[in-house]
KEFILO-97701 format. One line per 3 residues: their letters; for each residue x, y, z of N, C-alpha, C. Coordinates in steps of 0.2 Angstrom, whole numbers, plus 5000, padded with zeros to 4 digits. Example, Ala and Ser with C-alpha at 12.3 -4.5 7.8 and 13.67 -1.06 7.14 Angstrom:
BEGIN
as> 5066:4972:5039:5062:4978:5039:5066:4984:5039  5064:4989:5035:5068:4995:5036:5064:5000:5039
This chain:
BEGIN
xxx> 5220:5248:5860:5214:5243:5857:5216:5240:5851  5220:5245:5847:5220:5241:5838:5227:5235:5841  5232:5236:5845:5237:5232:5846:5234:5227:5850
xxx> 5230:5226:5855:5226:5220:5857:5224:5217:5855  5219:5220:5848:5214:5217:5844:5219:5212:5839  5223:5216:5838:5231:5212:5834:5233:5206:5837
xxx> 5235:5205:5844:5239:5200:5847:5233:5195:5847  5226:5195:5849:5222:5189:5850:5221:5187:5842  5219:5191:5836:5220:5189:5830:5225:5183:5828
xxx> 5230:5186:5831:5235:5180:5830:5238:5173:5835  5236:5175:5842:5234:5170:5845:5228:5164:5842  5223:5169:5842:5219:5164:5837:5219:5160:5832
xxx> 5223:5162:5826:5227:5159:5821:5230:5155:5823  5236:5157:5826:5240:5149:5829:5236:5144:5833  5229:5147:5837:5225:5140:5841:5222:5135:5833
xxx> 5222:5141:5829:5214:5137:5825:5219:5132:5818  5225:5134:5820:5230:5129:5815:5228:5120:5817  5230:5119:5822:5228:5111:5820:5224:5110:5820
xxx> 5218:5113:5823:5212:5112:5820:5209:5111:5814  5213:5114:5810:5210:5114:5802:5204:5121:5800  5206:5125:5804:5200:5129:5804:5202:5135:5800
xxx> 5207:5135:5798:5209:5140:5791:5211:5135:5786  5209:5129:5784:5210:5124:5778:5203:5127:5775  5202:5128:5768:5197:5128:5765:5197:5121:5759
xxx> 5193:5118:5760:5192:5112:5757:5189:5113:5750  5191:5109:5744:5190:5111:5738:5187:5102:5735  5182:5105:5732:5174:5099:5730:5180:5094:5725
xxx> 5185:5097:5721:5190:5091:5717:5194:5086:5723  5193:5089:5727:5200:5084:5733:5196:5078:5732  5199:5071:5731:5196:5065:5734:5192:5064:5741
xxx> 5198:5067:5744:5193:5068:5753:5189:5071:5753  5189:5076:5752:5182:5080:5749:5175:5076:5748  5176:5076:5744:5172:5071:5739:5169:5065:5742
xxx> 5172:5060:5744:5171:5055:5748:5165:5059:5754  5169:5060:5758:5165:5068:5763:5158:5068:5762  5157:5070:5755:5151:5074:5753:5145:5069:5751
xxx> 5148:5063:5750:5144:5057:5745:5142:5053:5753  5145:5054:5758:5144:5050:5764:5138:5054:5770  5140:5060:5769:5137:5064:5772:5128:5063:5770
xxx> 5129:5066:5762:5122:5065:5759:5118:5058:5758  5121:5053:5759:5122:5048:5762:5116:5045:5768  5119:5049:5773:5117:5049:5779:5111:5053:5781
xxx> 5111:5060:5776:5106:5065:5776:5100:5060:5774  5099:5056:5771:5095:5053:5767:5091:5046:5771  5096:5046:5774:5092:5039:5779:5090:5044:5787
xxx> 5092:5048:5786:5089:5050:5791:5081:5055:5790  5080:5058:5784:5073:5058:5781:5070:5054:5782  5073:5048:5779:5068:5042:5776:5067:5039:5786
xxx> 5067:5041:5790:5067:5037:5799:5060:5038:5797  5055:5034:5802:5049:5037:5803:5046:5043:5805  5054:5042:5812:5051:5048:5817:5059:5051:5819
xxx> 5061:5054:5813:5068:5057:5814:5069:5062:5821  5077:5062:5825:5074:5066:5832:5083:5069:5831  5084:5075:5835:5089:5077:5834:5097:5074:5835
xxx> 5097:5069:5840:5102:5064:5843:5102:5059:5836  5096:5057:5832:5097:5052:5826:5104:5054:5823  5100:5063:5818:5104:5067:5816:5113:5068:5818
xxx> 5115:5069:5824:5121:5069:5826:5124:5061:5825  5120:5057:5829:5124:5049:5826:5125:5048:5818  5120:5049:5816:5122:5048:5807:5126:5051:5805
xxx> 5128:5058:5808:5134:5060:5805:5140:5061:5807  5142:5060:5813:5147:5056:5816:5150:5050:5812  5144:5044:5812:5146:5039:5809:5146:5040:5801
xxx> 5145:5042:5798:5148:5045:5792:5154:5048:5790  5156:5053:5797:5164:5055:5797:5167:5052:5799  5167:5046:5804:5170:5043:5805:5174:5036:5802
xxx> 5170:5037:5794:5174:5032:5790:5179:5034:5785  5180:5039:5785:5184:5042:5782:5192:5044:5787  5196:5041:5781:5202:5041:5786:5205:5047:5785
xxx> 5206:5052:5789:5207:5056:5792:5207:5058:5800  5210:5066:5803:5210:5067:5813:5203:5070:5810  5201:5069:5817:5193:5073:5820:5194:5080:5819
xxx> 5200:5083:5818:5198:5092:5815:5197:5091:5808  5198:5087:5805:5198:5088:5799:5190:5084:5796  5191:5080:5800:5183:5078:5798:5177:5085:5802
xxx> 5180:5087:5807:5174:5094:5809:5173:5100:5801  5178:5100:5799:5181:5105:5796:5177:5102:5787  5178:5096:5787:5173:5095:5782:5165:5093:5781
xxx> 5163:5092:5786:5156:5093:5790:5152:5100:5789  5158:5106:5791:5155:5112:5790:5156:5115:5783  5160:5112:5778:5159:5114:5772:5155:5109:5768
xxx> 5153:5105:5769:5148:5102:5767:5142:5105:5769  5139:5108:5776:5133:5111:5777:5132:5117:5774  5139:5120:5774:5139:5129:5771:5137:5128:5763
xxx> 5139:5121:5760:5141:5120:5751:5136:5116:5747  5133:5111:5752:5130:5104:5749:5125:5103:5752  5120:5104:5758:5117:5102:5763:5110:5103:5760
xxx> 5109:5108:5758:5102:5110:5755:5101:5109:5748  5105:5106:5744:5105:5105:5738:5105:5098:5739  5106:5092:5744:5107:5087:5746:5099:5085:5748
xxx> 5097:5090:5752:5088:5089:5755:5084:5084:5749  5082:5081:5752:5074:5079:5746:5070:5084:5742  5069:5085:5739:5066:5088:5736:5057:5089:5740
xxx> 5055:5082:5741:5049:5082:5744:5048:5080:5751  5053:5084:5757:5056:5084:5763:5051:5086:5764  5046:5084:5771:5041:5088:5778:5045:5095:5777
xxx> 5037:5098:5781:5038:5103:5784:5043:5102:5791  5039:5098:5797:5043:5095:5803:5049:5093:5802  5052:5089:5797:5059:5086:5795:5063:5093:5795
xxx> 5063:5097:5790:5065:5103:5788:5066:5107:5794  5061:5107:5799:5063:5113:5804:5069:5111:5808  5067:5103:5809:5070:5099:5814:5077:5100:5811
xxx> 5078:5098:5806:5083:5099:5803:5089:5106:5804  5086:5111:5806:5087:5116:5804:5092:5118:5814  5087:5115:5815:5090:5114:5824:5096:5109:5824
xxx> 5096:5104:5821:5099:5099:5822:5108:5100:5819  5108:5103:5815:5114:5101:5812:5118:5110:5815  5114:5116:5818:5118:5121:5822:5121:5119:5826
xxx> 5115:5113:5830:5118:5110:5837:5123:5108:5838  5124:5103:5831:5131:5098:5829:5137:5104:5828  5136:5110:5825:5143:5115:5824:5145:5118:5831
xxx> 5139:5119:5835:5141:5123:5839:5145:5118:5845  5145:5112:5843:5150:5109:5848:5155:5107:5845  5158:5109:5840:5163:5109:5838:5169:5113:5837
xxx> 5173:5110:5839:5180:5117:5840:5180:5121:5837  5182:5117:5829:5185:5120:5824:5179:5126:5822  5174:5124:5823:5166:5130:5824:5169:5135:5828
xxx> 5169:5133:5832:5170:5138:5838:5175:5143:5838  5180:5139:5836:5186:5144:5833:5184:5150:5828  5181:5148:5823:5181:5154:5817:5176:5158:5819
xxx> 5171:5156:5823:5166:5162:5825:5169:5167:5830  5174:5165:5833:5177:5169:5837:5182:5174:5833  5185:5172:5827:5188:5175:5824:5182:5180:5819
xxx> 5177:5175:5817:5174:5182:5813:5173:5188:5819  5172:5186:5825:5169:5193:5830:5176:5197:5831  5183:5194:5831:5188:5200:5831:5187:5203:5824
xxx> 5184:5199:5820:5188:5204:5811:5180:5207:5812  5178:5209:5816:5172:5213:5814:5172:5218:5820  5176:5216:5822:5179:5221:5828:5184:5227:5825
xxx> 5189:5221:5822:5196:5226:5817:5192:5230:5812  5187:5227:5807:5185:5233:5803:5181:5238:5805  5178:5238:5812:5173:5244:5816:5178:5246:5820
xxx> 5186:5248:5818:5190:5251:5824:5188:5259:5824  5188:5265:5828:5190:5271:5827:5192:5272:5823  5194:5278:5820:5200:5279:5815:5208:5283:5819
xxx> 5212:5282:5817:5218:5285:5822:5215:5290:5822  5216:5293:5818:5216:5304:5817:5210:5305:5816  5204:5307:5825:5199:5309:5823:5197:5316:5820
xxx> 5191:5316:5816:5190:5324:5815:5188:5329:5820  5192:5332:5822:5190:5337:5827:5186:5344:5823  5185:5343:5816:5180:5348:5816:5183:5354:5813
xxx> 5183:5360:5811:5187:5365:5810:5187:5369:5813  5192:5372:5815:5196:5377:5820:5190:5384:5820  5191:5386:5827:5185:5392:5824:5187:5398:5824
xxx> 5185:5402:5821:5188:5408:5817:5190:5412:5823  5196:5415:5821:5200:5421:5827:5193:5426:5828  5196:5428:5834:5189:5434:5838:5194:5442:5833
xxx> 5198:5441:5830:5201:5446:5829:5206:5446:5821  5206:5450:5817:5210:5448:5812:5214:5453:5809  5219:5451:5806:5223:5458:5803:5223:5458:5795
xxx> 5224:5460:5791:5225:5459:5787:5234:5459:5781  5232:5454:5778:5239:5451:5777:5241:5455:5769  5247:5455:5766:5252:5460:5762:5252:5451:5758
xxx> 5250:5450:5753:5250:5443:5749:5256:5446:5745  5256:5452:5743:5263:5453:5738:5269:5456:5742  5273:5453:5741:5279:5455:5744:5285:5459:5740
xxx> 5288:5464:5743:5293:5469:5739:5300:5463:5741  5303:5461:5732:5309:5457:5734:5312:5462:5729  5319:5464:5730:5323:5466:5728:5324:5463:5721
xxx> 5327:5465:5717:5330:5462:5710:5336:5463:5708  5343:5458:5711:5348:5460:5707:5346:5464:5697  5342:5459:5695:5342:5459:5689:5341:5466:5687
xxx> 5336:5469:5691:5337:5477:5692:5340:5480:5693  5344:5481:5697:5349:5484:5698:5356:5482:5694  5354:5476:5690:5360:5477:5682:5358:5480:5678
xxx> 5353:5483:5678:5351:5488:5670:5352:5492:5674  5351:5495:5680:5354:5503:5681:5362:5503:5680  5366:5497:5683:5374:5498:5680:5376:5499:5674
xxx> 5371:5494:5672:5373:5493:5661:5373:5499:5659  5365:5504:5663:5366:5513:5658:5371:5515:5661  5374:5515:5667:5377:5520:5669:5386:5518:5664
xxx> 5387:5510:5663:5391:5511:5660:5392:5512:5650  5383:5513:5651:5387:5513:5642:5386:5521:5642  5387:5528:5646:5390:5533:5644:5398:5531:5647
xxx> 5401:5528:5648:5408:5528:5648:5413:5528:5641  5417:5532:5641:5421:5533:5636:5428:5531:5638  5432:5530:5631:5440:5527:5632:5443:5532:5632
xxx> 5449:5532:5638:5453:5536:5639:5458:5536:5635  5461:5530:5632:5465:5530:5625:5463:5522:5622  5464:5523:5615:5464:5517:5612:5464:5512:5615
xxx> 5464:5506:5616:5467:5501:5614:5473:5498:5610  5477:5496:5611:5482:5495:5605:5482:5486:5603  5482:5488:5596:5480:5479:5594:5487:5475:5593
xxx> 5489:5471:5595:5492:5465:5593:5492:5464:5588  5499:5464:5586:5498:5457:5579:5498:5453:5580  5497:5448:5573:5497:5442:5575:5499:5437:5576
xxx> 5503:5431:5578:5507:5427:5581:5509:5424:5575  5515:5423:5572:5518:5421:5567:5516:5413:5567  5516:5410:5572:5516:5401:5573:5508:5401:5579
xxx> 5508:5397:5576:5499:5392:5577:5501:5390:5584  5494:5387:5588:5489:5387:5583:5484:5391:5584  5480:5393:5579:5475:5398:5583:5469:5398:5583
xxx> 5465:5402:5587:5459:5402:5588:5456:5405:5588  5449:5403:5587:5439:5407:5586:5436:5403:5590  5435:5410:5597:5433:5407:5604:5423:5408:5602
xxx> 5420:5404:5605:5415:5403:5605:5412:5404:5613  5410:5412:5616:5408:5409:5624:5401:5411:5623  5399:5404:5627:5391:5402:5630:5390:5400:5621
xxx> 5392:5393:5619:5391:5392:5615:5383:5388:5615  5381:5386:5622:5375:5382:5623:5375:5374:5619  5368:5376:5619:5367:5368:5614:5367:5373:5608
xxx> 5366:5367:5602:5365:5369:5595:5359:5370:5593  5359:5376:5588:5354:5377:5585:5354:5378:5577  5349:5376:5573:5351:5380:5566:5353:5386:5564
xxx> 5356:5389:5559:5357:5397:5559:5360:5401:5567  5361:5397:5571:5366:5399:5576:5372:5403:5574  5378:5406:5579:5383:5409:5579:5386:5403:5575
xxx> 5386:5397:5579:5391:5389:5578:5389:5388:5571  5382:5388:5569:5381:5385:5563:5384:5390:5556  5384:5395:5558:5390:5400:5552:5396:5399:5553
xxx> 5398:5399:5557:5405:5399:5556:5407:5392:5555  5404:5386:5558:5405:5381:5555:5405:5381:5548  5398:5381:5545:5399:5384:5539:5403:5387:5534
xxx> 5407:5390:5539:5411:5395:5533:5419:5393:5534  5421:5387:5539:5426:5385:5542:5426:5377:5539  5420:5375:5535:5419:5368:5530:5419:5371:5523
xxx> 5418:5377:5522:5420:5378:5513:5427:5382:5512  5428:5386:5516:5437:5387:5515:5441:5386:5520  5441:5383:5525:5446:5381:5530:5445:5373:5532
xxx> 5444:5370:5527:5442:5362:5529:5447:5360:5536  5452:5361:5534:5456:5357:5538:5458:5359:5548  5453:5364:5548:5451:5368:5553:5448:5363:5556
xxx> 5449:5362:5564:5443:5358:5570:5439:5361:5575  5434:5359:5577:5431:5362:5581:5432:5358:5587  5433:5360:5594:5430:5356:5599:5428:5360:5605
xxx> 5427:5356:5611:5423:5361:5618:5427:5360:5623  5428:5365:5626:5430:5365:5633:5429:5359:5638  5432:5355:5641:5430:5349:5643:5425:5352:5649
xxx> 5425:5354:5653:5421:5356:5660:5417:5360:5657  5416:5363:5652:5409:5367:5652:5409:5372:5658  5412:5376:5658:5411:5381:5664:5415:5386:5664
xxx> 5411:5391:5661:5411:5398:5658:5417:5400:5663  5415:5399:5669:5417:5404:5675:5422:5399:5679  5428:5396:5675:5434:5394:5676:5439:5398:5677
xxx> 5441:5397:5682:5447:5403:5682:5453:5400:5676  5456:5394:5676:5461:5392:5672:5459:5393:5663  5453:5393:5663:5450:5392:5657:5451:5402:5654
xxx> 5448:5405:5658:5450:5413:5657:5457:5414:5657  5461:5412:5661:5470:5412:5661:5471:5410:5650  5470:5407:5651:5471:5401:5641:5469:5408:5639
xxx> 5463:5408:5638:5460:5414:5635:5465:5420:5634  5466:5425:5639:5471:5429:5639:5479:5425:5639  5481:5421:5639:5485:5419:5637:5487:5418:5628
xxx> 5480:5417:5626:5482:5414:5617:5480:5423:5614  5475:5427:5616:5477:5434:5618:5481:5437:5616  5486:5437:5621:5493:5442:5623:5497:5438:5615
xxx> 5496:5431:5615:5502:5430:5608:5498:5430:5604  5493:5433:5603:5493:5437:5595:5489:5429:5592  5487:5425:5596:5483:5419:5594:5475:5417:5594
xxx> 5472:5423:5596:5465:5423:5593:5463:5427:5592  5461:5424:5586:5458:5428:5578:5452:5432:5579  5444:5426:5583:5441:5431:5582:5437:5431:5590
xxx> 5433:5433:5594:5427:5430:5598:5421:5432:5599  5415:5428:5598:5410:5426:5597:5406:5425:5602  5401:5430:5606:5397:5428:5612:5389:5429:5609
xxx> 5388:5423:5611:5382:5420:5610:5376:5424:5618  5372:5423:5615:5367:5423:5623:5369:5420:5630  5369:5422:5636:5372:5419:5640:5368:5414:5644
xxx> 5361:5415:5643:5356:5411:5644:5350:5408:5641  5344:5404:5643:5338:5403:5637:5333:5406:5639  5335:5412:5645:5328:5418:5644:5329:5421:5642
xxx> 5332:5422:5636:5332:5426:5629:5330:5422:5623  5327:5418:5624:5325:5413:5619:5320:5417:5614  5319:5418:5608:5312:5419:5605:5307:5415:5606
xxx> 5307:5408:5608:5302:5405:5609:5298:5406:5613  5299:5409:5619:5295:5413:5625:5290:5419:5621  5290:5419:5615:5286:5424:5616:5283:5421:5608
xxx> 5283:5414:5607:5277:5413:5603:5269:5412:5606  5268:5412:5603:5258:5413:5605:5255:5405:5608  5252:5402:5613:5250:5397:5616:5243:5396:5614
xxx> 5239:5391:5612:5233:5390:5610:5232:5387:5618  5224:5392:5618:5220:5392:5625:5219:5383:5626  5222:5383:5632:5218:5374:5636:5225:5371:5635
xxx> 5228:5374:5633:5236:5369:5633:5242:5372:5639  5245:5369:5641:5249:5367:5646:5252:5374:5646  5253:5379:5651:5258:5388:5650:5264:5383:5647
xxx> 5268:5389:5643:5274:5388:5643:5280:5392:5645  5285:5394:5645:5289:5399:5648:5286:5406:5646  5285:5410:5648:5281:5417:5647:5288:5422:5646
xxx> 5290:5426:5642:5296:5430:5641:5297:5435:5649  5304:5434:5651:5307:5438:5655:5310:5446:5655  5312:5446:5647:5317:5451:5644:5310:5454:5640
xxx> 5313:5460:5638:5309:5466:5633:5315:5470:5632  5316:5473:5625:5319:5479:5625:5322:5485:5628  5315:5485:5632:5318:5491:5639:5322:5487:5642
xxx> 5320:5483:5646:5320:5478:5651:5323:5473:5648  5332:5475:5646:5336:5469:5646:5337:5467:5652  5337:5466:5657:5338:5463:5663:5334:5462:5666
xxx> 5329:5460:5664:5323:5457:5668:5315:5462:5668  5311:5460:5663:5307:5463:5666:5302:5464:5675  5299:5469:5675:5300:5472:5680:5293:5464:5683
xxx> 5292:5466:5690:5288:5462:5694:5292:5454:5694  5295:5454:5690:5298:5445:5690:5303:5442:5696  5300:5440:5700:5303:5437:5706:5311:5436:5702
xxx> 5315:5435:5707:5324:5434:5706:5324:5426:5703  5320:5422:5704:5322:5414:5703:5319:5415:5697  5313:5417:5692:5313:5415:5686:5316:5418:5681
xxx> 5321:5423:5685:5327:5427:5678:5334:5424:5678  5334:5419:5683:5340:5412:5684:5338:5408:5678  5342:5406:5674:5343:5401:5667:5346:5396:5668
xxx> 5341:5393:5663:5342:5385:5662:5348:5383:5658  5352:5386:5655:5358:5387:5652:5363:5381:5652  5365:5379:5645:5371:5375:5645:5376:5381:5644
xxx> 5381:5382:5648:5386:5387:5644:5390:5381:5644  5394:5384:5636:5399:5377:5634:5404:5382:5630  5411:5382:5631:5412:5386:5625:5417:5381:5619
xxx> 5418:5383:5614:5417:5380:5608:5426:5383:5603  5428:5381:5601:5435:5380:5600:5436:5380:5593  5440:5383:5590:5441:5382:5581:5449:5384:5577
């Protein structure tokens, strides 16, 4: 239906183009204007008749449209924006009763024989069609309730790596060294290093902002830079590492938090009506996640970056 109603839509369109039946006429246009002065014109000698009769009324406006040079669609088309725009402001003031009905008869009979009439009235009955269509997706109403129900488990048991790291962390912090470690001296020739890992972004009073600090009051001529790939868990990057290592080439290393759910800021206070903010993951029992927290909110937003000196 809505694709049929579609194609005569535009069938009609195209009929009613030379017509003039989609031209809206505007009272500044000269033609226009001339139109209206001719028309009211005519409206006026046909009051003034003795005995005005409906056939007067068509000839007087006829020959009123017909001195305007323009086609016969265009003069229909201006005829009916003159009755819609100008025609009763045009009347005499002191018009009959009789005149005024007549009247009234008179100038439908003249639309109704006219194409360009005919045309738009057939379009207004499809666009009153198109906006009274069905809707696609009617409402069939709500589903009706099962004859039987079970009841559902809304909380679900998910495992937690993160749990199961704090039971390995205790089990390795009773482990003990079977022998020292033996230290390295230190490499006679440069250059060396103060490794920085998971240096993140900056902060004030950070790991970064000390040692910086203490690398701009007695080691001026010391540099800082960062690892180009940012990415803690390069294998070439941990090769370098044990590589500067074994020669006795770095000094000191420095591990920062490896993520920002250790943030302090998680656990400042929230003024009620304002937007949550991150809620704390960690507690000191619970370095590895406190308990209940699904596995994706103890995953971090983290820049690991590590830092050079």
């Amino acid at each position: 239906m809505r694709i049929q109603l579609r194609q005569d839509i535009i069938a009609l369109r195209a009929e009613g183009k030379p017509e003039y039946a989609w031209w809206y006429p505007q009272d500044d246009d000269p033609l226009v204007q001339c139109a209206n002065h001719a028309l009211c014109a005519a409206l006026h000698e046909w009051t003034c008749m003795a005995h005005p009769t409906e056939v007067d009324f068509h000839n007087l406006m006829f020959g009123a449209l017909f001195t305007l040079e323009t086609e016969d669609p265009q003069r229909c088309r201006l005829f009916m924006h003159w009755v819609e725009t100008h025609m009763y402001d045009d009347c005499p003031s002191d018009m009959d009763p009789d005149p005024a009905i007549l009247l009234e008869q008179a100038y439908v009979s003249m639309l109704e024989d006219l194409p360009t009439w005919q045309i738009r009235q057939k379009m207004k009955v499809l666009t009153d069609r198109w906006m009274h269509l069905p809707s696609d997706y009617p409402d069939f109403g709500a589903p009706p309730l099962p004859a039987t129900s079970r009841p559902y488990d809304r909380a679900h048991c998910i495992p937690s790596e993160y749990q199961m790291m704090a039971r390995a962390e205790k089990s390795r912090q009773r482990w003990t060294f079977c022998t020292r470690p033996s230290l390295r001296p230190a490499s006679k020739e440069g250059p060396y290093y103060i490794v920085h890992l998971y240096s993140g972004r900056r902060r004030d009073y950070d790991f970064q902002y000390w040692m910086e600090k203490y690398l701009n009051e007695h080691h001026p001529q010391l540099r800082g830079c960062v690892y180009h790939s940012m990415n803690i868990h390069s294998p070439p990057l941990w090769n370098h590492l044990l590589d500067y290592a074994r020669a006795g080439r770095l000094l000191a290393l420095l591990l920062g938090p490896p993520c920002e759910t250790w943030s302090a800021a998680r656990c400042h206070s929230l003024p009620e009506g304002q937007r949550r903010g991150p809620r704390p993951l960690r507690t000191a029992a619970e370095l590895c996640g406190v308990c209940h927290s699904a596995p994706w909110r103890n995953f971090c937003n983290s820049v690991l970056g590590i830092a050079f000196f």
